[in-house]
Backbone as JSON Lines, residues from 0, in Angstrom:
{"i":0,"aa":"X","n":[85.74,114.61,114.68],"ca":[87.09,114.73,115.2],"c":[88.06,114.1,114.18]}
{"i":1,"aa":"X","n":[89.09,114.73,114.25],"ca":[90.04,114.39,112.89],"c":[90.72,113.03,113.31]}
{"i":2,"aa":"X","n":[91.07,112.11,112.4],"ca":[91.98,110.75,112.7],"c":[93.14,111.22,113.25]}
{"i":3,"aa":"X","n":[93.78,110.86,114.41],"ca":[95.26,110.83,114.86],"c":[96.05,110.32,113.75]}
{"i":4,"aa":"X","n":[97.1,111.24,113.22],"ca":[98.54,110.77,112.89],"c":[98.79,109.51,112.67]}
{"i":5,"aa":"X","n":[99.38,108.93,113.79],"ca":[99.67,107.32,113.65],"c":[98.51,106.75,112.99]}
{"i":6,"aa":"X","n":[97.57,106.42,113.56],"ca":[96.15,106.04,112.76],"c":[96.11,106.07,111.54]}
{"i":7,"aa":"X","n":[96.39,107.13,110.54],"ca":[96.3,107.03,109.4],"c":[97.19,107.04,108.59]}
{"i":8,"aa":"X","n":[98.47,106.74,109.62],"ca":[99.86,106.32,108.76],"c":[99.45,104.62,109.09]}
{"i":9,"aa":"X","n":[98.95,103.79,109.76],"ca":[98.87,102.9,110.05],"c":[98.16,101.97,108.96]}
{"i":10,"aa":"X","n":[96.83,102.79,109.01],"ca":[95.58,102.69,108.11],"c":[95.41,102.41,106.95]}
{"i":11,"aa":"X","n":[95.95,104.23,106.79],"ca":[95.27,104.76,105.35],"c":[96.86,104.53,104.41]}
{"i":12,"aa":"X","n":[97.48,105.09,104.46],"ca":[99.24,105.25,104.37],"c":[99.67,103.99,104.34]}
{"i":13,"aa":"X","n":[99.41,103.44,105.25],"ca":[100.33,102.26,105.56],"c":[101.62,102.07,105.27]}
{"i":14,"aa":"X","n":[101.95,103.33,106.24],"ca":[103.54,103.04,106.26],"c":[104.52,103.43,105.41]}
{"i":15,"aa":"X","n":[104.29,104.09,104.11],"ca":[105.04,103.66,103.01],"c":[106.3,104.6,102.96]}
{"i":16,"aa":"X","n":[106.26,105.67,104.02],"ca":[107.42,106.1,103.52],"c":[108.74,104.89,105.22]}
{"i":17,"aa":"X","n":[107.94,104.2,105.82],"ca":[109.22,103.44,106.5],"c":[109.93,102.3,105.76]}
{"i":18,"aa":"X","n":[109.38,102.21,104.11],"ca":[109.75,101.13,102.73],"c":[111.03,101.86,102.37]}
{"i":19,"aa":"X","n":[112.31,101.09,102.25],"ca":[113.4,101.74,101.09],"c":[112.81,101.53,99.81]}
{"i":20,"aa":"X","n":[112.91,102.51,99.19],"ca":[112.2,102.16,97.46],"c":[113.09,102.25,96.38]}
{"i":21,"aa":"X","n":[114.0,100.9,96.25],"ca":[114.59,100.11,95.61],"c":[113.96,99.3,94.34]}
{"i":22,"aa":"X","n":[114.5,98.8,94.21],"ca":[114.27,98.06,92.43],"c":[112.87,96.87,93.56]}
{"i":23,"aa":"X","n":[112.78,96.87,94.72],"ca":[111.89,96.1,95.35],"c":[111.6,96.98,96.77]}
{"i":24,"aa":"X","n":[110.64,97.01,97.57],"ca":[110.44,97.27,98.31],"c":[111.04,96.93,99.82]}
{"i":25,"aa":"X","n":[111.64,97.32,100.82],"ca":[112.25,97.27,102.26],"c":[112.09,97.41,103.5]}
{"i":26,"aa":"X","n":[111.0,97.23,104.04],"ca":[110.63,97.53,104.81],"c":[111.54,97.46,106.27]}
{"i":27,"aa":"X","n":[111.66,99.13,106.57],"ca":[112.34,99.13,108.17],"c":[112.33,98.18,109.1]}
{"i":28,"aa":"X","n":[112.67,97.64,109.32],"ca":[113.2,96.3,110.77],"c":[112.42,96.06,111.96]}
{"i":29,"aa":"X","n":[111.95,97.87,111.98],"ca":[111.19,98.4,113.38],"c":[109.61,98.41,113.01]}
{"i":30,"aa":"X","n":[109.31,98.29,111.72],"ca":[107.66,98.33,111.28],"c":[107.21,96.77,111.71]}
{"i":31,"aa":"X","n":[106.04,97.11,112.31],"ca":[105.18,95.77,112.99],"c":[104.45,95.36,111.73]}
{"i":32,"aa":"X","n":[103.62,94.32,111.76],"ca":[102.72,94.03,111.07],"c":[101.89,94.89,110.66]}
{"i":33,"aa":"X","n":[101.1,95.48,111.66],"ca":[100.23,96.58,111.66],"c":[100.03,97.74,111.09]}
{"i":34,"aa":"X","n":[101.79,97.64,110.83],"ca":[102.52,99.18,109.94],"c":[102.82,100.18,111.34]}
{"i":35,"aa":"X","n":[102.51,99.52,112.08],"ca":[103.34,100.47,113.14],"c":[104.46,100.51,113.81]}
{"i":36,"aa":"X","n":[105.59,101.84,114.66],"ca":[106.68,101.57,114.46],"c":[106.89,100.86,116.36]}
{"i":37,"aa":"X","n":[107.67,100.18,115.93],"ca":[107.6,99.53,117.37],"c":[108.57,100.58,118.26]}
{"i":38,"aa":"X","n":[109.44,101.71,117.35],"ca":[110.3,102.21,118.38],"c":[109.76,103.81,118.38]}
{"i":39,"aa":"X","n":[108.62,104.13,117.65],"ca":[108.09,105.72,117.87],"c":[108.08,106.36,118.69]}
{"i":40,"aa":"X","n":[108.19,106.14,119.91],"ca":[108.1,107.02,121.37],"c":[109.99,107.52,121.32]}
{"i":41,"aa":"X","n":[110.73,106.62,121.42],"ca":[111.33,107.05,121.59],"c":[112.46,107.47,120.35]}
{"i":42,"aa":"X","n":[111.93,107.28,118.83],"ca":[112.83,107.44,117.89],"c":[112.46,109.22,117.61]}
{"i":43,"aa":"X","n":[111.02,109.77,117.93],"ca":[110.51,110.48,117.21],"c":[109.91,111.83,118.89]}
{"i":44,"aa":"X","n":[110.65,111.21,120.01],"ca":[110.82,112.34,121.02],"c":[111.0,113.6,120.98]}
{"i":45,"aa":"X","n":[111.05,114.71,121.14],"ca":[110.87,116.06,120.49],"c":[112.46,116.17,120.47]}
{"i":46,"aa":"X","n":[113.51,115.97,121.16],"ca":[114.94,116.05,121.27],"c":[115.77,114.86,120.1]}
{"i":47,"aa":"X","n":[114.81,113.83,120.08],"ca":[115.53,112.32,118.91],"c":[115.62,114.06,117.67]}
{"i":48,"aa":"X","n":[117.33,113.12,117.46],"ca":[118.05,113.39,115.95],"c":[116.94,113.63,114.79]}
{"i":49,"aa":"X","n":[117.1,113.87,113.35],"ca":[116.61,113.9,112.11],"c":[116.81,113.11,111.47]}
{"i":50,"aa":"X","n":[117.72,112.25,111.54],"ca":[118.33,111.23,110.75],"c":[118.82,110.38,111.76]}
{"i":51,"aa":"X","n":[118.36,108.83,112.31],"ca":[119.79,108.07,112.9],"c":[119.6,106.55,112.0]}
{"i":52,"aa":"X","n":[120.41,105.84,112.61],"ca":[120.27,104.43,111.47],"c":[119.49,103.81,112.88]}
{"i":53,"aa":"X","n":[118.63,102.99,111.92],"ca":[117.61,102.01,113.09],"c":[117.74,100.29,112.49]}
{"i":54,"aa":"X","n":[118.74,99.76,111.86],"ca":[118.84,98.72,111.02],"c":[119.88,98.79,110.46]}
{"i":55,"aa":"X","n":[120.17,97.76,109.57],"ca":[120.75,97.08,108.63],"c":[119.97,96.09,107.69]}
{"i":56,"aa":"X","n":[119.89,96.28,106.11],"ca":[119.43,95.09,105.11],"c":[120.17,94.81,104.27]}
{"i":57,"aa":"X","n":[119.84,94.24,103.72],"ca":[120.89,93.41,102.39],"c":[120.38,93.96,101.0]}
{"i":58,"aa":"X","n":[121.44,94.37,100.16],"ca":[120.87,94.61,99.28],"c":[122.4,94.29,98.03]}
{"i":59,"aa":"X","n":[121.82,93.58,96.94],"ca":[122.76,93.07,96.04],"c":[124.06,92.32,96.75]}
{"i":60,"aa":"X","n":[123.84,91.66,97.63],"ca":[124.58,91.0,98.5],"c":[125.57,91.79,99.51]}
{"i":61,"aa":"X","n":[125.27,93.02,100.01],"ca":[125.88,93.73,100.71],"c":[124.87,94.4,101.75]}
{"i":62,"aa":"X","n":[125.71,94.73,102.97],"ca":[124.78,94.6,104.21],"c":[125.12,96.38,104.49]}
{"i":63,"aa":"X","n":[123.93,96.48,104.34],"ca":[124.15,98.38,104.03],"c":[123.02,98.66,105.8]}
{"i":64,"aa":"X","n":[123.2,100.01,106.23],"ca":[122.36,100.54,107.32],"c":[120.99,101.21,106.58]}
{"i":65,"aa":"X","n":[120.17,101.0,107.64],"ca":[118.62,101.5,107.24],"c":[118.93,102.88,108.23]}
{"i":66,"aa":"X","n":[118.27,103.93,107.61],"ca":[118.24,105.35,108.08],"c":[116.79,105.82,108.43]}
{"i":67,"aa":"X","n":[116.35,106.12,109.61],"ca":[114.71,106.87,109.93],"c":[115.15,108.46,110.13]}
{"i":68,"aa":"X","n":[114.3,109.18,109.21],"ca":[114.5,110.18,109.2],"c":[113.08,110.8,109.59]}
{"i":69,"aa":"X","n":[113.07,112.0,109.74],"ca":[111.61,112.63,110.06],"c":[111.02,112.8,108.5]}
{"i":70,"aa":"X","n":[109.68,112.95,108.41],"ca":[109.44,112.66,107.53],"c":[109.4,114.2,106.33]}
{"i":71,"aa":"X","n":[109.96,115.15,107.3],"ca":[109.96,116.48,106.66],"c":[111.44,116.62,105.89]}
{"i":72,"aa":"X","n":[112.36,116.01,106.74],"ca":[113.21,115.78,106.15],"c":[113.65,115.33,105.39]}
{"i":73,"aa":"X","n":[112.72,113.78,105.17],"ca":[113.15,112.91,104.03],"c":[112.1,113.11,102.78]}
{"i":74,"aa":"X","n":[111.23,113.88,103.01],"ca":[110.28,114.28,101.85],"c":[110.67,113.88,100.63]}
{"i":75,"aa":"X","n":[111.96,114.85,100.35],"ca":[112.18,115.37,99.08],"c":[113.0,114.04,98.42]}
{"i":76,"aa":"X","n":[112.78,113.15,99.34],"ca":[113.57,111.85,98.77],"c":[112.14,110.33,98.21]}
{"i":77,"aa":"X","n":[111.32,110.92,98.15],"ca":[109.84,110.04,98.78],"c":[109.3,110.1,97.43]}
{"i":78,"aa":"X","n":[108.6,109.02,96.76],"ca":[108.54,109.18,95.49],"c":[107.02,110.2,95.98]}
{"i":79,"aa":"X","n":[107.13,110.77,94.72],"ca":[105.58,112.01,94.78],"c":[104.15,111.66,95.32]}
{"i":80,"aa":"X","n":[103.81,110.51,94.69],"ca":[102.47,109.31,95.28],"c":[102.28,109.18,96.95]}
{"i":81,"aa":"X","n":[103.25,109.35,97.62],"ca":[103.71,109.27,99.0],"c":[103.63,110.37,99.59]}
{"i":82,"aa":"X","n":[103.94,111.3,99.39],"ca":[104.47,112.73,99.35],"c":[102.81,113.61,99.61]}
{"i":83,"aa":"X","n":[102.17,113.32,98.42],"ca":[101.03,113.49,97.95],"c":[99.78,112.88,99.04]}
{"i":84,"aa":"X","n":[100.08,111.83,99.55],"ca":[98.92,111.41,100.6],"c":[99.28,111.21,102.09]}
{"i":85,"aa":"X","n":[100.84,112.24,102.42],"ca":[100.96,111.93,103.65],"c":[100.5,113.19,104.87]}
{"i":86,"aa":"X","n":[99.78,112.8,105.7],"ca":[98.74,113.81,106.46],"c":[100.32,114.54,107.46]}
{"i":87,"aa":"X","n":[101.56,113.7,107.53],"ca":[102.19,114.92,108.28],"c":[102.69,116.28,107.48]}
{"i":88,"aa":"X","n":[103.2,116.34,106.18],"ca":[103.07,117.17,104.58],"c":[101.77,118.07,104.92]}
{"i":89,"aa":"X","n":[100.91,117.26,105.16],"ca":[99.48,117.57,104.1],"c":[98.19,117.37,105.5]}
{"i":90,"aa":"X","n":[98.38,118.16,106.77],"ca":[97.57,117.74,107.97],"c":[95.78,117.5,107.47]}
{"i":91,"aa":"X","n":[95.73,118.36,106.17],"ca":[94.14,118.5,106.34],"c":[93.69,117.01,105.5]}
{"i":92,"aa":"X","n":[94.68,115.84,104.94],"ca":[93.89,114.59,105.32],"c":[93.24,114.07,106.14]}
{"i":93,"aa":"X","n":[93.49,114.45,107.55],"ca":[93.16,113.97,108.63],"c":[91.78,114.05,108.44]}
{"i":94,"aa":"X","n":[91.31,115.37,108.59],"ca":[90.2,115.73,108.36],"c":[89.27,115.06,107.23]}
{"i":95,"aa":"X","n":[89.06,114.22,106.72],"ca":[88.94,113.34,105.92],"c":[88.16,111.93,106.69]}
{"i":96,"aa":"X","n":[88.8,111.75,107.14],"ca":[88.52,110.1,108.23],"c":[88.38,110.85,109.18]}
């Protein structure tokens, strides 16, 4: 049976496209320890937006909004390495684990 989704964004992935990828890494506000999102049920509901802001971070001393986007959407913004090992892109990772 193939790994669930979350599972191997949790796992295998760990998360990396909920990182802003800046001159340092950012991690979303809403990512647990675990790499999981504490607000997924209801950010990622079949009706939730494509884009909303879920945060605010600091960056070069200015307090800018964090944006969750679906991840089809924000693809083309995702460095390639990411892109390349993410099972919602690419389902037949699953199949794998």
């Amino acid at each position: 049976m193939p790994m669930e989704e979350a599972e191997y964004c949790r796992r295998i992935c760990g998360a990396k496209c909920c990182y802003l990828h800046l001159e340092y890494l950012i991690p979303c506000p809403n990512l647990a320890a675990d790499n999981s999102c504490s607000i997924y049920e209801e950010r990622f509901r079949e009706d939730a937006p494509e884009l909303v802001q879920v945060g605010r971070y600091q960056h070069k001393g200015k307090t800018k909004p964090f944006f969750c986007g679906r991840i089809l959407s924000i693809a083309h913004t995702l460095p390639d390495e990411i892109t390349k090992g993410c099972c919602v892109i690419h389902p037949h990772l699953l199949d794998k684990f």
